[in-house]
C-alpha atoms as one frame of an Amber mdcrd trajectory, in Angstrom:
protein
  19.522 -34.827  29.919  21.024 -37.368  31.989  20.613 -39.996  29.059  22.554
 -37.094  26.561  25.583 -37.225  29.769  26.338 -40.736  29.507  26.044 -40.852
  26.010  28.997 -38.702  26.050  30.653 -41.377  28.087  31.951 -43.558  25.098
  33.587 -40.081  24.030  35.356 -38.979  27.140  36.061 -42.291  29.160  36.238
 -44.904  26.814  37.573 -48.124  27.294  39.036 -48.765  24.461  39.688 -46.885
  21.004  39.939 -47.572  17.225  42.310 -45.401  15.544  40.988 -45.221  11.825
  43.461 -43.781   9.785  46.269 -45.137  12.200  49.583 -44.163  10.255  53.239
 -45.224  11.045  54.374 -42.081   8.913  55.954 -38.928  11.175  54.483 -35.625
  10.660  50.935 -37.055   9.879  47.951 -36.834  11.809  47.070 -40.759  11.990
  50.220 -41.064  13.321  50.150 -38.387  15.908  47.206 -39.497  17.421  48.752
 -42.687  17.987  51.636 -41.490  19.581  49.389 -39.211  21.732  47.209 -41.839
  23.059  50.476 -44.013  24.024  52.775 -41.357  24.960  49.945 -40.207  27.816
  49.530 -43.844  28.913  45.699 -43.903  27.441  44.374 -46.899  30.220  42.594
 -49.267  28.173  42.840 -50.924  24.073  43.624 -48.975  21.513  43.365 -50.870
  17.659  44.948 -49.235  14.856  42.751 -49.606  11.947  44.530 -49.175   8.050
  44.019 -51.374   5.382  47.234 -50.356   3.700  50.040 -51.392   7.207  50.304
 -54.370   9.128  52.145 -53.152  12.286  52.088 -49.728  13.515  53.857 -49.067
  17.306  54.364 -52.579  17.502  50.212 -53.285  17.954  48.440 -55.485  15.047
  46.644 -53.263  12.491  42.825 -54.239  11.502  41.582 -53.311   7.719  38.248
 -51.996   9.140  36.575 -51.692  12.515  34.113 -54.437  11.573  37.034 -57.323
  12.107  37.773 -56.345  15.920  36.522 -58.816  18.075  36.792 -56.930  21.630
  34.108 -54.001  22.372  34.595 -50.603  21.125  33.567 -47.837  22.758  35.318
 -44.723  20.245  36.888 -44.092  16.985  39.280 -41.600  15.845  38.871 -41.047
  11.946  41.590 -39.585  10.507  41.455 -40.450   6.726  40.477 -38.577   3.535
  36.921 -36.954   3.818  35.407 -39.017   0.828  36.281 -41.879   3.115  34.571
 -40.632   6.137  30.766 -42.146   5.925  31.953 -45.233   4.943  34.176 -45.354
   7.963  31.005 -43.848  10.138  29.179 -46.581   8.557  31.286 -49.124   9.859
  31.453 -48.056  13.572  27.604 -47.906  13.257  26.992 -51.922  12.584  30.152
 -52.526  14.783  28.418 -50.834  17.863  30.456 -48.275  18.298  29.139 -45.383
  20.740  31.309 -42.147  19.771  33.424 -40.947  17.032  35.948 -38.209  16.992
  36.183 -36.558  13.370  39.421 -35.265  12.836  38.921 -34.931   8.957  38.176
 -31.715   7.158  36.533 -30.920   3.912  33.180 -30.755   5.202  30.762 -27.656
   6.298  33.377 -25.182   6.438  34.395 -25.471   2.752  31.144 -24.882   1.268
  27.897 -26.150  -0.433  29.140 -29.827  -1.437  31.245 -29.810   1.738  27.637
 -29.388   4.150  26.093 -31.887   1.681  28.950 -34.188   3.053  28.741 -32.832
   6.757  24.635 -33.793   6.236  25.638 -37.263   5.526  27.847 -38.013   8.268
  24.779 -36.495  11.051  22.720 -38.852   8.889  24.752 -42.105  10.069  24.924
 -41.010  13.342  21.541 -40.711  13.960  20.634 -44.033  11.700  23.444 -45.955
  14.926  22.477 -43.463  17.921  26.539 -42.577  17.301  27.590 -39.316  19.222
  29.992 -37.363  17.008  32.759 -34.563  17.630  33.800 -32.811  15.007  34.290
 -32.915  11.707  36.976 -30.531  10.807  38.439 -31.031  14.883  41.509 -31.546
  16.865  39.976 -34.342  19.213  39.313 -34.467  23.109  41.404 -35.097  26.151
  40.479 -36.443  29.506  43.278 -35.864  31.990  41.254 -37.956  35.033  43.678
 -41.227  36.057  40.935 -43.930  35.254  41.260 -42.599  31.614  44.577 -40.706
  31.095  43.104 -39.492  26.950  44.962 -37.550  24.819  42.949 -38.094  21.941
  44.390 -34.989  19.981  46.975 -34.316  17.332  48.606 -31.473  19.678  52.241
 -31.462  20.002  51.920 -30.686  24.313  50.664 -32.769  26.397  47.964 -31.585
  28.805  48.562 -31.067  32.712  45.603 -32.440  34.902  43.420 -29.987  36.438
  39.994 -28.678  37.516  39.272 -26.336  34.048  36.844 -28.031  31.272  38.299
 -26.379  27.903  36.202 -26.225  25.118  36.810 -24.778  21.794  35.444 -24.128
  17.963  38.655 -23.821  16.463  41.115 -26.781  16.600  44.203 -23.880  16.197
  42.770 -21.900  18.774  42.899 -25.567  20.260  46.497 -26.320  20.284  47.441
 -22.089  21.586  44.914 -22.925  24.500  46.493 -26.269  25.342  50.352 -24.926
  24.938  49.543 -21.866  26.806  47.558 -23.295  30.045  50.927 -25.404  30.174
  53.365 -22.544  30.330  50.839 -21.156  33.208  50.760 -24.479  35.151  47.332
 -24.530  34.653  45.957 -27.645  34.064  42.368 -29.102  32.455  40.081 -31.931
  33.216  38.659 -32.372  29.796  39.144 -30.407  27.209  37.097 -30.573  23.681
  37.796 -29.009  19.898  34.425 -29.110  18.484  34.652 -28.296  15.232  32.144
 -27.870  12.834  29.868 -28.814  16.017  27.571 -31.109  13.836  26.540 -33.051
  16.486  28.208 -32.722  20.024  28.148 -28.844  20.966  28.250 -26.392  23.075
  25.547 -27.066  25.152  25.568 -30.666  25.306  29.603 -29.888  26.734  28.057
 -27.314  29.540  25.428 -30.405  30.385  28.419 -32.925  30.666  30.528 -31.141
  32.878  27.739 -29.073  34.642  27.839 -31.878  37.762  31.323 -33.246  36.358
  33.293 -32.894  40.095  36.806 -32.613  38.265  35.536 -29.666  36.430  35.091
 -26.642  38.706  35.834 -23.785  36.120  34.638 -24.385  32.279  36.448 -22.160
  29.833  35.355 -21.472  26.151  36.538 -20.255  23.121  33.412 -19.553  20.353
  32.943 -18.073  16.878  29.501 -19.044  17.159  25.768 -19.962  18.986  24.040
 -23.488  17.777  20.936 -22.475  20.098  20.953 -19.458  21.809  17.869 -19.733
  23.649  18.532 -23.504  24.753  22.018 -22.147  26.172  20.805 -19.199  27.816
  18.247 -21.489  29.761  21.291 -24.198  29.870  24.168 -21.281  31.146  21.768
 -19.861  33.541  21.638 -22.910  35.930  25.092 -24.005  34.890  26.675 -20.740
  36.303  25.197 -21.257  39.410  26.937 -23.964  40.188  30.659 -23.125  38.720
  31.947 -19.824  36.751  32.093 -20.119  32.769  34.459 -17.940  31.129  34.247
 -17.138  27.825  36.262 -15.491  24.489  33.492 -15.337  21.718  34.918 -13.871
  18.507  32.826 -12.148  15.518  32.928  -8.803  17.929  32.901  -6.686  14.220
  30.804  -7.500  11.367  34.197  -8.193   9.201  34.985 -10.645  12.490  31.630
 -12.259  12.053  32.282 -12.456   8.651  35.262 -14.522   9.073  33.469 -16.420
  11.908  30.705 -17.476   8.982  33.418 -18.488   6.315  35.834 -20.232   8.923
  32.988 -22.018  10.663  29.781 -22.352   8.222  27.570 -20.688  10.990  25.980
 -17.377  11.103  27.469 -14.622  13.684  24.775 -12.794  15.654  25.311  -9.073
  16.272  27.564  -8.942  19.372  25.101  -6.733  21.515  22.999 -10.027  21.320
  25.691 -12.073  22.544  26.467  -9.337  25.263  23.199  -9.437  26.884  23.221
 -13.281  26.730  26.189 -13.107  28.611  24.991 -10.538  30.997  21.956 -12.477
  31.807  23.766 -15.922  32.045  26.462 -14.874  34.646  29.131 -15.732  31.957
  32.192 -14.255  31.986  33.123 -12.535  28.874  36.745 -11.361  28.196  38.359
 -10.266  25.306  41.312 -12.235  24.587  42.420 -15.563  25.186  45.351 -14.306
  27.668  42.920 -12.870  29.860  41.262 -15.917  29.406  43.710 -17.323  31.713
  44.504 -14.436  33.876  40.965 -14.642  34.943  41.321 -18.614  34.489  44.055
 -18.764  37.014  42.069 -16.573  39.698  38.981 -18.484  39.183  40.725 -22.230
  39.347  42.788 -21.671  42.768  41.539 -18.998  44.806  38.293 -18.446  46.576
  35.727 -16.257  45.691  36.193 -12.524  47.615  33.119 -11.883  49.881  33.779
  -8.047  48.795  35.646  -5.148  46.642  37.928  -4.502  49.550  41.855  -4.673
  48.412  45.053  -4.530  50.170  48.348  -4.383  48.434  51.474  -5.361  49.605
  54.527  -4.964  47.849  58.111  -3.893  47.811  57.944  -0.709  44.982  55.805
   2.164  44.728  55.702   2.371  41.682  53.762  -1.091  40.948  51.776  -0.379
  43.985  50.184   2.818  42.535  49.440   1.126  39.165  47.950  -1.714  41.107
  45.754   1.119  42.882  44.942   2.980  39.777  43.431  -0.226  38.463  42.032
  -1.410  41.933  39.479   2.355  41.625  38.941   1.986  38.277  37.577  -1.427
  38.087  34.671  -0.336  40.939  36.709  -2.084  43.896  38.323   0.055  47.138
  41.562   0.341  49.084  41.307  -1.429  51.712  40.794   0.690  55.394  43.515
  -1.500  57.745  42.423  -1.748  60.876  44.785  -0.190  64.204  45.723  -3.806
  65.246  46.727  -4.694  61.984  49.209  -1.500  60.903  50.293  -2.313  64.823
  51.064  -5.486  63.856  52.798  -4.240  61.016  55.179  -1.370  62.847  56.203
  -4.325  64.652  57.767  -6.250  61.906  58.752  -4.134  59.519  61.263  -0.933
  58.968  60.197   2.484  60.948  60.285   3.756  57.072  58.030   1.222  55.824
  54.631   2.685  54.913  51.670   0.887  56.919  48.664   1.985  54.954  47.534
   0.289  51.875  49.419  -0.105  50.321  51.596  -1.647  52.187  54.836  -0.724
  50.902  57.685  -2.485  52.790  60.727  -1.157  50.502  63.090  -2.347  48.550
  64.931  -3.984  50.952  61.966  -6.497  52.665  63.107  -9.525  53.050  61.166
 -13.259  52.386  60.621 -13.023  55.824  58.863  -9.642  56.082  56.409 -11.108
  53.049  55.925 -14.142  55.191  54.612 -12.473  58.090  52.962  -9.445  56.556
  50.852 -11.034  54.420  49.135 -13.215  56.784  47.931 -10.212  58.620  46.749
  -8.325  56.114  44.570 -11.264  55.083  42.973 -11.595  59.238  42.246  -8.426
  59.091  38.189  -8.131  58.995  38.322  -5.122  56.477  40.300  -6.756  53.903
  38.524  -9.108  51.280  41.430 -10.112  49.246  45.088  -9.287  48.666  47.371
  -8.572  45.848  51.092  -9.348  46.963  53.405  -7.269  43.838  57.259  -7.930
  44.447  60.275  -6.593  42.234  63.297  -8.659  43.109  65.922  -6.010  43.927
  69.801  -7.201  43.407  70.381  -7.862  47.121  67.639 -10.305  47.469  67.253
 -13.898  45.787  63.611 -13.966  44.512  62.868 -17.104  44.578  63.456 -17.717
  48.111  60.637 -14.177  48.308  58.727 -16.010  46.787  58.413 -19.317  48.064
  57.597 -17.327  51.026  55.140 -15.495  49.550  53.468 -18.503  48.450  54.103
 -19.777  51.953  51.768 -17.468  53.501  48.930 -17.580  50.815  48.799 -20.961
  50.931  45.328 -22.478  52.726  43.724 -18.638  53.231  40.482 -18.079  53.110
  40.521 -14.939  51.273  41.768 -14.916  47.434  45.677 -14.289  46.926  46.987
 -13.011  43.842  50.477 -12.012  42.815  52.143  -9.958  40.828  56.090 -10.923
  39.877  57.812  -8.209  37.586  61.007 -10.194  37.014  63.110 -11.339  34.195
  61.847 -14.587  32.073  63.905 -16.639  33.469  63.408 -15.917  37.257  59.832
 -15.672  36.289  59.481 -19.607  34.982  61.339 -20.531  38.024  58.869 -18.672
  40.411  56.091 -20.394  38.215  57.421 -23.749  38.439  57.228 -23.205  42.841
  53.913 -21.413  42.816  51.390 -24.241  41.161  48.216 -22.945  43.024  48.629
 -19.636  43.199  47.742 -17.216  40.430  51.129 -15.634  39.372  50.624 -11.981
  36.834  53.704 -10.170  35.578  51.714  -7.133  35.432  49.522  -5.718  38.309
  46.728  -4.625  35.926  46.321  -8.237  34.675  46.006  -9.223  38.406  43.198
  -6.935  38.933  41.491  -7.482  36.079  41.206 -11.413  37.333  40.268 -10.071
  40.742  37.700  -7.610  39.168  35.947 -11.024  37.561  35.952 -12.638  40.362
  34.129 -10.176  42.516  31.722  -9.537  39.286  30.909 -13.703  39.658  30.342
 -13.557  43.412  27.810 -10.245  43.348  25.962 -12.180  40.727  25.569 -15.444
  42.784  24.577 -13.576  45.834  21.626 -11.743  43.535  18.041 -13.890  43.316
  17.701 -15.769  39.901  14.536 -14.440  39.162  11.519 -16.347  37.598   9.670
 -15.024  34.551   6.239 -13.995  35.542   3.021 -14.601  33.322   1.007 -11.141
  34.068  -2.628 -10.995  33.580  -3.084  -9.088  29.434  -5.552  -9.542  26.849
  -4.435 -11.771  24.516  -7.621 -12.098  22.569  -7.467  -8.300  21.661  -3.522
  -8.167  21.392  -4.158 -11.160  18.660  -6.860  -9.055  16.950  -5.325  -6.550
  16.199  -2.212  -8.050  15.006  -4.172  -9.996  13.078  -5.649  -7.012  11.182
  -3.081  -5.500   9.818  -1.656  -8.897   8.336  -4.668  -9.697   6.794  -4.407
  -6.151   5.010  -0.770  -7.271   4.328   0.946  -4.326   6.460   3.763  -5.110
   7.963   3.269  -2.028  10.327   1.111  -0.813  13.068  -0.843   2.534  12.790
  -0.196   4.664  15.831  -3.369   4.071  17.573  -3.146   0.196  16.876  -0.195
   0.614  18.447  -1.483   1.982  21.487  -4.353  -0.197  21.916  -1.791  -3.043
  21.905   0.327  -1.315  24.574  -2.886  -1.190  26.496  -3.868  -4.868  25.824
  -0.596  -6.068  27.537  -1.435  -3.582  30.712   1.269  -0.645  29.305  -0.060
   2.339  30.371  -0.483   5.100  27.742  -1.015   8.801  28.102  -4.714  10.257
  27.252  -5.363  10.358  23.107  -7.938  10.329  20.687  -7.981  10.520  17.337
  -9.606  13.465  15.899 -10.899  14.527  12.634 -10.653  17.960  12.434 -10.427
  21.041  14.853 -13.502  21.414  16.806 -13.377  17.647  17.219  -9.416  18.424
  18.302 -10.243  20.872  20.835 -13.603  19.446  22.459 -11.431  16.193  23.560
  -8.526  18.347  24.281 -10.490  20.250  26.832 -11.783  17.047  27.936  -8.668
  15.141  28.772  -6.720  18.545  30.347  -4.522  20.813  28.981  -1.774  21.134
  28.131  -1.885  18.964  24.875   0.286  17.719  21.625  -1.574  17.472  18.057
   0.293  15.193  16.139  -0.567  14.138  12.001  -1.788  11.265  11.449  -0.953
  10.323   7.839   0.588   6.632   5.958   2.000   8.800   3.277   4.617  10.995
   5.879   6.863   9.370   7.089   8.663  12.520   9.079   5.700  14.699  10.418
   7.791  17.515  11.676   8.897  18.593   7.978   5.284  19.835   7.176   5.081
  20.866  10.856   2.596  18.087  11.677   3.563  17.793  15.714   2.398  20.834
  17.659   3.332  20.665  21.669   2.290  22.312  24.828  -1.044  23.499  23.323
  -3.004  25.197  25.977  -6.348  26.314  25.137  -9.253  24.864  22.820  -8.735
  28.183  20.612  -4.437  26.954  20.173  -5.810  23.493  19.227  -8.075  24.488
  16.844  -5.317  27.238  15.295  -2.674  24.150  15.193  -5.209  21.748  13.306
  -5.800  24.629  11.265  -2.136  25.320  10.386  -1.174  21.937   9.704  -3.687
  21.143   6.838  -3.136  23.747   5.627   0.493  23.427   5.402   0.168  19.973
   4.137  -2.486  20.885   1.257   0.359  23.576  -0.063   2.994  20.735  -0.056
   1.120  18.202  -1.755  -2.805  17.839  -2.645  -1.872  13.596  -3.058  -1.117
  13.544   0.589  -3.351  11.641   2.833  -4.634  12.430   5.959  -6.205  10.517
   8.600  -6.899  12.595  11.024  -5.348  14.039  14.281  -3.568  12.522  17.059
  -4.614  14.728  20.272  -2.573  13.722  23.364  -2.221  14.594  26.658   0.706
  16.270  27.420   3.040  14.704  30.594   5.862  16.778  31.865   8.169  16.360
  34.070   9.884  12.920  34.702  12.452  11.106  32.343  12.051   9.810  29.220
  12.865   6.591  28.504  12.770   4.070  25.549  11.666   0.495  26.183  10.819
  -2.032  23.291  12.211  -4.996  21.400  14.706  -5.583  18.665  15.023  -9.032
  16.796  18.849 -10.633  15.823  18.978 -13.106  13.326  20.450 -15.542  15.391
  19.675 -14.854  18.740  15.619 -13.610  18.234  13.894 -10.832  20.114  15.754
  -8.565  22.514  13.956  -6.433  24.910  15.935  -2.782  24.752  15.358  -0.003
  27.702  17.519   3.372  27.965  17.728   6.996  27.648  14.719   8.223  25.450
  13.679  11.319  23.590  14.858  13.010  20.556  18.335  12.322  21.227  18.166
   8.064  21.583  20.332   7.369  18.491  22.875   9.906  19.168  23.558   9.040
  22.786  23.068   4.810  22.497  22.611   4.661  25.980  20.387   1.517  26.345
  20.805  -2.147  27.415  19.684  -5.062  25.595  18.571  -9.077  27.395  17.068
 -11.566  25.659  13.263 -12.281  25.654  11.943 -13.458  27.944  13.518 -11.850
  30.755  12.882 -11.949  34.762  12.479  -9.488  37.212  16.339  -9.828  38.023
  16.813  -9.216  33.973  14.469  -6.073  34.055  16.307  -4.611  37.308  19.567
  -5.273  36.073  18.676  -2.871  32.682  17.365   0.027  34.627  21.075  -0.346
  36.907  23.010  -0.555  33.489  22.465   2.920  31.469  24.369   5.630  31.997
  21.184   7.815  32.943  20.596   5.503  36.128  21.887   7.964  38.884  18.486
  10.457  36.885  16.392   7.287  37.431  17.464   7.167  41.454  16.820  10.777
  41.726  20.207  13.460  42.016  20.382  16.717  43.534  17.144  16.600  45.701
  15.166  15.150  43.030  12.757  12.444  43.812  13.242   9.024  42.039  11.465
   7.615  39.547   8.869   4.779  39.711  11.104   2.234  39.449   8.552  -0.609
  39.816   6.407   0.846  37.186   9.118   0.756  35.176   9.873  -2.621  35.592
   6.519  -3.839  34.772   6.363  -1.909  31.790  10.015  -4.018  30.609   8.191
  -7.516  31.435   4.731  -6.907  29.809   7.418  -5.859  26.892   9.155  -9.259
  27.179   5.975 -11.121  27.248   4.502  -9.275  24.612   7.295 -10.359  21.671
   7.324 -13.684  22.974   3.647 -14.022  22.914   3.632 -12.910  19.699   6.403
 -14.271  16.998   4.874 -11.377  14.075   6.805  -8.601  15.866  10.057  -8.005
  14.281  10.659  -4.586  16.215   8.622  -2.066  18.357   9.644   1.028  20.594
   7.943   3.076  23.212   9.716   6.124  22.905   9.236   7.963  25.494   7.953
   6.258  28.321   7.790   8.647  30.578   9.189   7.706  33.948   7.920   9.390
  36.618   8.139   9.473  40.486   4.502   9.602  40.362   2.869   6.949  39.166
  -0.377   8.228  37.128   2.224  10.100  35.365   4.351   6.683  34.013   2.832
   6.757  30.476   3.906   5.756  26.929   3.890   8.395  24.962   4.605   7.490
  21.196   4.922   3.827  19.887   6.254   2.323  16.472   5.760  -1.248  15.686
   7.035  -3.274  12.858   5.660  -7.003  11.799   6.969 -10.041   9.946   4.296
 -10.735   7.651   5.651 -14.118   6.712   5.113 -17.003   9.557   8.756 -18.568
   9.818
């Protein structure tokens, strides 16, 4: 890894730059990146390379990189994509570390396009070149050593502590404009592209121990390696938050995400659990992007859900609380020293709960004072400061008092300004440092995230565990029905395999006809199900092939009875392989647990509400395989039905641990075994006893072909 970081090195801080393509003509790209790189006082050489100029910004042109005599450490190519290997070709034998592929034409316009895109990867690896791009925008390094603005963007970037990185160049210039208008400024930022070679995760590894980058943001249409990133993202996040917008939500969005980028979209529940497990930040849009950007790159983290709000209007202040209970955070309980505090300083009218609403009439002063004491106040983890300039009062002297007394706390500040444009840009061109929302929603949304980052850096990572299974007979069996060429599991291989990897399943036997039925049935305990056990019905219940709660040897026999000869009056060609006899568990909740395979992403362990009613209520929660015991726990918290799971109304709770180890032996079961293309256990009975935790039914499905 720390080999792939400096690599990465002749991309980011070069020392000096070939600009292939170099152009003295306005409006084009050659000659945009020129004026970028000189414009933002780029500190080292920069050679314009063009075989068709002489002079361009006063600096000698070269015809090709091969006749510069100095060292190289990147290139900018900027001409016509038929020209492009030849031009990758030449920075190979001259050396040349990175390149930066601003051209287009390749991957994302089709079949002869990739054949291209192959080509160019092809070079690279033949020189050990590290490429961005094609089909890009370029990088920027904002750090004083390097001062890059290797883009085509018409604004500048601000230095700053966020590492940008983004799949789509447009999407490239908005983020760049934007975090300018904020104040908000980046360390590096990076258009990827077509990502042939430099990607995502080979970004996350540069800037993981990067000390200018203490927040990375991303914008993606697509995973390269899902798997690598998760185990990339998981140690990544520990160390600074990652905030992400990743597009292709709907299957027409991931349509357009495959056409626009040449990669295939994974379902989005895939990319929701990878961000769930990860500690990543998801939000929807790139302006909460920076909302949540803004909180993340200037305030501390809060150290709980506790909110006070001061402000001048009620009005904001009760949307501010609205949100504040509705995101899972609390009003803040002031303690008597602090309102005391607070009688002292401001109007007898004033209100000196929380919120703290001072009145229209406050003064700078009043927000100067205040503010500090709501923040020493023990029960108060953070504070949102909302202000409405009245007519009497000029704002910006509120607040560069405001920002006066948020300035060096401890405690995140964030503020809310609902003012006109104009007195708004002003108030952002004072507060650089503190994050500034026009709406008090947006402000604790960022908050919200924030709080969301901290609970999970104070939970354990969790390790994967290996449990103790039978492999050999797992194997076997799977084995079996290849050979046979089904790409399905029979019921009872089903539950042998479950019982291989240490699932407990209830009581069953397979019978072959009624006195069989009823002998085992008596055997095992009543009550009892008799399900049908037949390839050739697919739903059991329309010949009324699943009997329940069966509870004597004379009903077994009567149901066994019944069913054949229900099914012999349907259809004579229907095949029968005997009876399913089971014993019956009540009480407890059922549950579904098993595994679903994406495309793109590969098996996802699944747990949630089970029974009859699974696909109609969609209350489950999806993490990649493998997952940890932090993974597993986190599932059980996320359904819906968890407060049934805990226990409610006097009821005791469920065995959560058995639970648990059910979801792992899951997870290590798909990942042990590459055949399985989808399985659930539906129910799983979870009980708060623990003899009674039992699979009840299982359906697997395999990938006959090896891939």
């Amino acid at each position: 890894m720390a080999e792939q970081k400096r690599s990465l090195d002749s991309i980011f801080k070069p020392r000096s730059i070939a600009v292939i393509g170099a152009s003295r003509h306005k409006g084009s790209i050659g000659r945009e990146m020129m004026h970028n790189l000189i414009e933002y006082e780029f500190n080292g050489k920069v050679f314009p390379v063009n075989p068709k100029a002489d002079v361009i910004h006063s600096m000698k042109v070269y015809d090709t990189v091969l006749q510069i005599t100095d060292d190289i450490d990147l290139a900018i190519v900027v001409v016509p994509k038929q020209h492009v290997p030849q031009a990758l070709e030449d920075c190979g034998r001259r050396g040349i570390g990175g390149v930066i592929v601003i051209s287009a034409g390749f991957r994302e316009v089709g079949p002869e396009g990739l054949r291209r895109e192959e080509e160019l990867i092809a070079i690279c690896e033949k020189y050990n070149m590290r490429m961005v791009g094609p089909n890009c925008m370029g990088v920027v390094n904002t750090h004083r050593n390097f001062f890059l603005n290797a883009t085509f963007a018409p604004t500048p970037p601000l230095p700053g502590n966020l590492g940008f990185l983004s799949q789509s160049g447009a999407m490239g210039v908005a983020i760049l404009e934007h975090a300018r208008e904020l104040n908000l400024g980046c360390s590096m930022f990076c258009s990827m592209g077509n990502k042939a070679d430099v990607n995502t995760i080979d970004l996350l590894e540069y800037w993981e121990d990067d000390p200018e980058t203490q927040v990375v943001l991303m914008y993606l249409e697509s995973f390269g390696e899902p798997r690598k990133f998760t185990s990339l993202a998981r140690r990544v996040v520990r160390k600074k938050p990652v905030l992400c917008v990743k597009s292709g939500r709907t299957l027409a969005g991931a349509r357009a995400a495959i056409s626009h980028t040449g990669a295939l979209a994974g379902l989005d529940v895939a990319a929701d659990a990878l961000f769930e497990q990860t500690g990543i930040i998801r939000v929807g849009t790139v302006e909460t992007l920076f909302d949540v950007a803004m909180a993340f790159s200037t305030q501390p983290l809060p150290m709980g859900g506790r909110v006070a709000v001061l402000t001048d209007a009620g009005g904001p202040a009760i949307m501010a609380t609205d949100a504040i209970i509705s995101s899972g955070m609390t009003m803040a309980k002031l303690s008597p020293e602090t309102e005391e505090q607070l009688m002292e300083i401001l109007p007898e009218e004033a209100a000196f709960g929380n919120p703290v609403d001072m009145l229209g009439h406050c003064t700078a002063d009043h927000y100067k004072t205040a503010l500090p004491m709501l923040l020493a106040d023990p029960g108060v983890d953070a504070v949102i400061a909302l202000y409405v300039p009245p007519v009497i009062h000029d704002p910006i002297v509120v607040a560069r008092a405001i920002f006066d007394g948020a300035r060096g706390a401890e405690k995140p500040v964030l503020t809310c300004f609902m003012a006109r444009e104009d007195v708004l840009n002003g108030i952002k061109d004072l507060g650089r440092g503190i994050p500034i929302y026009e709406f008090p929603e947006s402000a604790v949304n960022a908050l919200a995230q924030m709080l969301k980052y901290k609970r999970f850096l104070d939970k354990p990572e969790g390790v994967v565990p290996i449990l103790d299974v039978d492999y050999d007979t797992a194997a076997g069996i799977i084995d079996d029905a290849v050979t046979e060429g089904r790409d399905y599991l029979t019921t009872m291989e089903g539950f042998d395999l479950l019982e291989a990897y240490g699932i407990p399943v209830a009581n069953w036997k397979l019978c072959m006809g009624p006195d069989d039925a009823a002998a085992f049935a008596a055997e095992c305990g009543f009550p009892v199900v008799v399900k049908l056990m037949s390839p050739t019905i697919s739903h059991k219940s329309d010949y009324g092939g699943v009997v329940v709660d069966l509870r004597s040897a004379e009903d077994v026999k009567k149901a066994v009875s019944r069913i054949l000869e229900k099914v012999g009056q349907a259809d004579e060609h229907i095949v029968v392989d005997g009876f399913l006899v089971q014993q019956m568990i009540t009480g407890g909740k059922e549950t579904i647990l098993g595994v679903s395979t994406d495309p793109v992403f590969g098996p996802m362990v699944m747990f949630g509400a089970g029974g009859i009613y699974v696909e109609v209520l969609k209350d489950v929660a999806f993490r990649l395989a493998p997952i940890t015991e932090a993974d597993a726990a986190d599932m059980m918290r996320s359904i819906r039905a968890w407060p049934l799971l805990k226990g409610v109304r006097g009821e005791d709770p469920v065995r959560l641990d058995m639970v648990q180890d059910a979801l792992l032996r899951v997870s290590q079961l798909v990942n042990d075994f590459k055949r399985i293309v989808e399985f659930d256990v539906n129910p799983f009975i979870a009980s708060p006893e623990e003899e009674k935790c039992l699979a009840v039914d299982v359906r697997f499905r395999l990938r006959l072909v090896n891939e």
